[in-house]
BAMI-784529 format. One record per residue (C-alpha): residue number from 1; x, y, z. Coordinates in pm, 1 decimal, m for minus. Example, Ala and Ser with C-alpha at 12.3 -4.5 7.8 and 13.67 -1.06 7.14 Angstrom:
<sites>
+-----+----------+----------+----------+
:   i :       px :       py :       pz :
+-----+----------+----------+----------+
:   1 :   1230.0 :   m450.0 :    780.0 :
:   2 :   1367.0 :   m106.0 :    714.0 :
+-----+----------+----------+----------+
</sites>
This chain:
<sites>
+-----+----------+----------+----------+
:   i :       px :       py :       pz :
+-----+----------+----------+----------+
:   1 :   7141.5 :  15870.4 :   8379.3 :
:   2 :   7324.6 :  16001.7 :   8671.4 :
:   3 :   7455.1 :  15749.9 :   8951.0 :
:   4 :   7536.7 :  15843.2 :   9293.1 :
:   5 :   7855.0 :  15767.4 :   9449.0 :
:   6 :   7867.0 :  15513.1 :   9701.9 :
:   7 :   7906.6 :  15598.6 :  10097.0 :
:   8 :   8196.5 :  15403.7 :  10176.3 :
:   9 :   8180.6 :  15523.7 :  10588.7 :
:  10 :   7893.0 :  15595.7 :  10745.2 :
:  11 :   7834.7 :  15956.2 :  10852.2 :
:  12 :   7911.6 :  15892.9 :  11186.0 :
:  13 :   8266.4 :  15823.3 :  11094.3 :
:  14 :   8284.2 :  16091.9 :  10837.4 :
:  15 :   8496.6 :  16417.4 :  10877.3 :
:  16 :   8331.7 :  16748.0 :  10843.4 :
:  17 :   8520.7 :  16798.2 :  10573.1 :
:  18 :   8350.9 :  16465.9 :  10415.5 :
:  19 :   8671.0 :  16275.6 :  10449.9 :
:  20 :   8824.6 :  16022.5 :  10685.9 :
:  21 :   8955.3 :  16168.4 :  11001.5 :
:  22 :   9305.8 :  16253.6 :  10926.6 :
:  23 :   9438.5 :  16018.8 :  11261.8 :
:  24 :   9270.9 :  15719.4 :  11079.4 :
:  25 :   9453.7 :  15795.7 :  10748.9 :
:  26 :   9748.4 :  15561.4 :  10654.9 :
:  27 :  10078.3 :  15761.0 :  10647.0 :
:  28 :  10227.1 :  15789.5 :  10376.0 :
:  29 :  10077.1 :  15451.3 :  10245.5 :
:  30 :  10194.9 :  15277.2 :  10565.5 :
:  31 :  10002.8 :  15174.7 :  10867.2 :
:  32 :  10151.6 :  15346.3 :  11157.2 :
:  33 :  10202.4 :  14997.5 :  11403.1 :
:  34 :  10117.4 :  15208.0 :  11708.0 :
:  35 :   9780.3 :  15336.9 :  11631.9 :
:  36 :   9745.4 :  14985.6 :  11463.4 :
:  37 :   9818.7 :  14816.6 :  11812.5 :
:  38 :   9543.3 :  15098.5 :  11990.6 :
:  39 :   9312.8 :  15035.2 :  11742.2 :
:  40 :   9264.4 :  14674.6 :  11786.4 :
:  41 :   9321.1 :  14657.6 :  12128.1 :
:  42 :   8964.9 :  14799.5 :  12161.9 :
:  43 :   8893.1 :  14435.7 :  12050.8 :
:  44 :   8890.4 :  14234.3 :  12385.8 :
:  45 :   9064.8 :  13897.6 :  12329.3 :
:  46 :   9054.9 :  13550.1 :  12600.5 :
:  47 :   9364.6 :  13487.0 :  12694.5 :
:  48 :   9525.0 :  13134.2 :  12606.7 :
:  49 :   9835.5 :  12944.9 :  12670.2 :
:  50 :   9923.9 :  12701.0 :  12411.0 :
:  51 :  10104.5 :  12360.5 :  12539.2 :
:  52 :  10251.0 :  12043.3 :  12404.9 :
:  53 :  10493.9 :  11783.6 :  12541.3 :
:  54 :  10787.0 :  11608.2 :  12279.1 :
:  55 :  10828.9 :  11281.7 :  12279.3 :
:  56 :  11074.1 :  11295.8 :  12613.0 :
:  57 :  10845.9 :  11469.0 :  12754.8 :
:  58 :  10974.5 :  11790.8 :  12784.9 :
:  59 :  10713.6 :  12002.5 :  12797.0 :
:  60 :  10645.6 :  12349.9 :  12639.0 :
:  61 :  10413.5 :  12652.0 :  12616.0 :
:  62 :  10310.1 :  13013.0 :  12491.5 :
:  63 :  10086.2 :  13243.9 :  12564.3 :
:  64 :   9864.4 :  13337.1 :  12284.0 :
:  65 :   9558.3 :  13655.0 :  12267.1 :
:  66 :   9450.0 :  13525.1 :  11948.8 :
:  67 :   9292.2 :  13208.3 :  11925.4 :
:  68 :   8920.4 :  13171.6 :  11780.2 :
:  69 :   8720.7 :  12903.5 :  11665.1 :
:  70 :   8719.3 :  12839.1 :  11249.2 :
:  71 :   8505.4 :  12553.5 :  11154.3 :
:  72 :   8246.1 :  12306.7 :  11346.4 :
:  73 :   8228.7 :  12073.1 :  11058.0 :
:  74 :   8498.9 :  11911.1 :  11079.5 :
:  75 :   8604.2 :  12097.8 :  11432.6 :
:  76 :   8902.1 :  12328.5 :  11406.9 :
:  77 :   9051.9 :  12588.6 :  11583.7 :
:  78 :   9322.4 :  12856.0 :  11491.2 :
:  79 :   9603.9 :  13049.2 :  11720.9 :
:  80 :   9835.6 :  13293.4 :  11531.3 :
:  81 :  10245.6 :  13276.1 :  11724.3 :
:  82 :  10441.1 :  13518.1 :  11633.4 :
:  83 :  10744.5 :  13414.3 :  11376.1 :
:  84 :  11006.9 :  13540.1 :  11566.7 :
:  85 :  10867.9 :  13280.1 :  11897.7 :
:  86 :  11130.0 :  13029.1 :  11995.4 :
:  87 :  10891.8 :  12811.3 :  12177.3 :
:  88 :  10675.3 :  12763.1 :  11857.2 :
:  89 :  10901.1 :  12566.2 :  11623.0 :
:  90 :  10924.0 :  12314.0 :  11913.1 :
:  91 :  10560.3 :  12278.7 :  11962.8 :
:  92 :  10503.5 :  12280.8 :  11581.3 :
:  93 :  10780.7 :  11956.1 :  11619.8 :
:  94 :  10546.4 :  11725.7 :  11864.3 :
:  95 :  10297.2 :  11776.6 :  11612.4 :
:  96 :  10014.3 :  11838.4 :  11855.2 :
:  97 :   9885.5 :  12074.5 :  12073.4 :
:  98 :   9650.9 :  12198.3 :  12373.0 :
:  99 :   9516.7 :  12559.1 :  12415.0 :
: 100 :   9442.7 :  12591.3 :  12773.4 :
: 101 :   9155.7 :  12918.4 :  12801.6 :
: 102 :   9283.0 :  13101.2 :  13143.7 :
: 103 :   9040.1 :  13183.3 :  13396.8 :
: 104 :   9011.5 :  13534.5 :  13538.7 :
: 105 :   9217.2 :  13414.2 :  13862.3 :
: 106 :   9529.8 :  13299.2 :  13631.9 :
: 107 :   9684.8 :  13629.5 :  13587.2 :
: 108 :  10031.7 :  13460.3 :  13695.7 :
: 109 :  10020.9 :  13180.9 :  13516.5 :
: 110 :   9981.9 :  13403.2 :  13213.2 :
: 111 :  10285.6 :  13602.0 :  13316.3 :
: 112 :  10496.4 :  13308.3 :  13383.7 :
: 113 :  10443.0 :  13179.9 :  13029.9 :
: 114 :  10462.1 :  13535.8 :  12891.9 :
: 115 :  10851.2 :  13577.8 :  12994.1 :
: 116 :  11147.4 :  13417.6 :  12882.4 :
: 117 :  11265.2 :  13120.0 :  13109.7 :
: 118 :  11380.7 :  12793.3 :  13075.9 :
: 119 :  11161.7 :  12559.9 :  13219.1 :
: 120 :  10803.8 :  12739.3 :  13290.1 :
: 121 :  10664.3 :  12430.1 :  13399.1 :
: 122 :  10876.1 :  12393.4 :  13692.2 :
: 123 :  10694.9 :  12307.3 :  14006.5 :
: 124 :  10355.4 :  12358.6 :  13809.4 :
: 125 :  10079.5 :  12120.9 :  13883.8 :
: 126 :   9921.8 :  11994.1 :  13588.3 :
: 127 :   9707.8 :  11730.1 :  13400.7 :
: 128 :   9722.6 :  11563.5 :  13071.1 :
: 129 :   9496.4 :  11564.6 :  12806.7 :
: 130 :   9386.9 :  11230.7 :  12613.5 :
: 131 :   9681.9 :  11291.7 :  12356.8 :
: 132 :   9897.6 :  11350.0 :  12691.0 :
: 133 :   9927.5 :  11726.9 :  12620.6 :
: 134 :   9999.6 :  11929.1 :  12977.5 :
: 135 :   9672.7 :  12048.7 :  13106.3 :
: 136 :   9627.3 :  12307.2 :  13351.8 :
: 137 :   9426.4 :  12216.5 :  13661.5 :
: 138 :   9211.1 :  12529.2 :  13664.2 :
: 139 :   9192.0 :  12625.8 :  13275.3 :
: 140 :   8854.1 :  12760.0 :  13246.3 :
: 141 :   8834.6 :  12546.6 :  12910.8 :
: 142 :   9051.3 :  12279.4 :  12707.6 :
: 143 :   9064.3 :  12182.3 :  12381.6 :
: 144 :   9329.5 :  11903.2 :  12262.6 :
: 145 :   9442.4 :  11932.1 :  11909.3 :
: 146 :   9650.6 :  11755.3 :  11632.6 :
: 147 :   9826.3 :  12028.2 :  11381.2 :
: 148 :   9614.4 :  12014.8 :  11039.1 :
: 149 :   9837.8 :  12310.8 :  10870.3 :
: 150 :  10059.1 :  12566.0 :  10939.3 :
: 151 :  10052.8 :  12894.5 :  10710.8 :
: 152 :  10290.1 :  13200.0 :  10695.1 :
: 153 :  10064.5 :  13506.2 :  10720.1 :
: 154 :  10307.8 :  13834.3 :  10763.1 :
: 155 :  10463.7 :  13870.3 :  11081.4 :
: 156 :  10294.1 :  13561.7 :  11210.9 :
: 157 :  10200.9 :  13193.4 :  11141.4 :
: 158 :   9842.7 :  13061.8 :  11125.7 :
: 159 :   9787.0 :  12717.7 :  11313.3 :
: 160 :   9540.4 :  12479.3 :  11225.0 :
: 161 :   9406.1 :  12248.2 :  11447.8 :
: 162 :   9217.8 :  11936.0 :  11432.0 :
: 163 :   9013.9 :  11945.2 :  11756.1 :
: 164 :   9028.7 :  11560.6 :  11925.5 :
: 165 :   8895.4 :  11623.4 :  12226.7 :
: 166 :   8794.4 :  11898.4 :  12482.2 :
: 167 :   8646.2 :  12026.8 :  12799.4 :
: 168 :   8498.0 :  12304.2 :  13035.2 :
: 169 :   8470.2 :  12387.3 :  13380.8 :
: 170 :   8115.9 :  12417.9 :  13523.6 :
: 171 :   8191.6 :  12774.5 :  13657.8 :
: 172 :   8478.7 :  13031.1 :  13617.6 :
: 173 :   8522.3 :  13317.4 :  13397.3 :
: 174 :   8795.4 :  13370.8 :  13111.6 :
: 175 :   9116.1 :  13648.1 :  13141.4 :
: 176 :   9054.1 :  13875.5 :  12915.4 :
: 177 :   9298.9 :  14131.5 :  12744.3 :
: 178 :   9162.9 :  14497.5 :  12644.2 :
: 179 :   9340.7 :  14779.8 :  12581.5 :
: 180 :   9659.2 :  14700.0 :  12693.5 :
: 181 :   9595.9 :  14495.0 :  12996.9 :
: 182 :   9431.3 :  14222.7 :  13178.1 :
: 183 :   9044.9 :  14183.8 :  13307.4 :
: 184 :   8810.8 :  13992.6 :  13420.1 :
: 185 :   8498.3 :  14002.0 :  13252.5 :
: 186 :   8343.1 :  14150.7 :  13575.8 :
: 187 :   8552.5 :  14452.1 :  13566.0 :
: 188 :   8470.7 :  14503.0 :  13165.7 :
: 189 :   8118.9 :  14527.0 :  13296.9 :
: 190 :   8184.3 :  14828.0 :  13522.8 :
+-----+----------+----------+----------+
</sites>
């Protein structure tokens, strides 16, 4: 009996020489981290910013492209910081956390978080969540966590959260990030 070998692409993504495309091929066993970074920035990710305030209040926050949902029973949610972050370890100290989802028309705030500074909060309006995490006024969405686990995973850490509470605005759209910048979902579109 004679068995046929499996397809592992489909033809579409086949070489004419029946291969992978040579540019998709790992070099020399190695990912090559650019084409790695091109390749999944086709992916469109929201665009988060990830706060909590210690127990003087001093408050902190990061900007994250990769949080997602993971479970609805029981309700958690997952953000990925990078190891080498030095505003994680201090929100991974409070024990708590809120991801504020930015809204097309919070391009700055995004930046402001996204660069090195001292106090990024400075002269920043702002609410508090139940768990009196800093909330931002016009987040497009909210959702207040306590830290359920914390797991190396290569370059980065995995964070668990324990979703307490949460929100959305009526109307608004999220800032996205797509191949290597910002959008609004409107633009995507075109």
């Amino acid at each position: 009996m004679h068995r046929r070998r499996q397809r592992v692409l489909p033809r579409a993504l086949e070489s004419s020489k029946g291969g992978i495309p040579l540019s998709w091929k790992a070099k020399e066993g190695m990912i090559d981290p650019q084409q790695f970074r091109a390749v999944l920035g086709c992916y469109p990710t929201g665009v988060s910013v990830i706060t909590a305030a210690d127990a003087d209040g001093t408050r902190h926050g990061l900007v994250v492209g990769s949080f997602t949902s993971i479970s609805l029973d029981p309700p958690l949610v997952g953000f990925f910081p990078d190891k080498r972050s030095g505003t994680w370890p201090r929100i991974q100290a409070t024990g708590r956390f809120c991801v504020n989802v930015l809204g097309a028309d919070q391009l700055e705030l995004c930046q402001r978080f996204a660069a090195r500074g001292d106090d990024k909060f400075a002269q920043l309006a702002h609410g508090q969540t139940p768990s009196g995490q800093p909330l931002f006024d016009d987040a497009v969405a909210w959702i207040d966590c306590a830290i359920e686990r914390v797991v190396e995973v290569g370059d980065h850490f995995l964070v668990v959260g324990a979703v307490e509470s949460l929100g959305s605005k009526a109307h608004g759209t999220p800032l996205m990030f797509f191949r290597g910048q910002y959008h609004d979902l409107t633009c995507l579109a075109d």
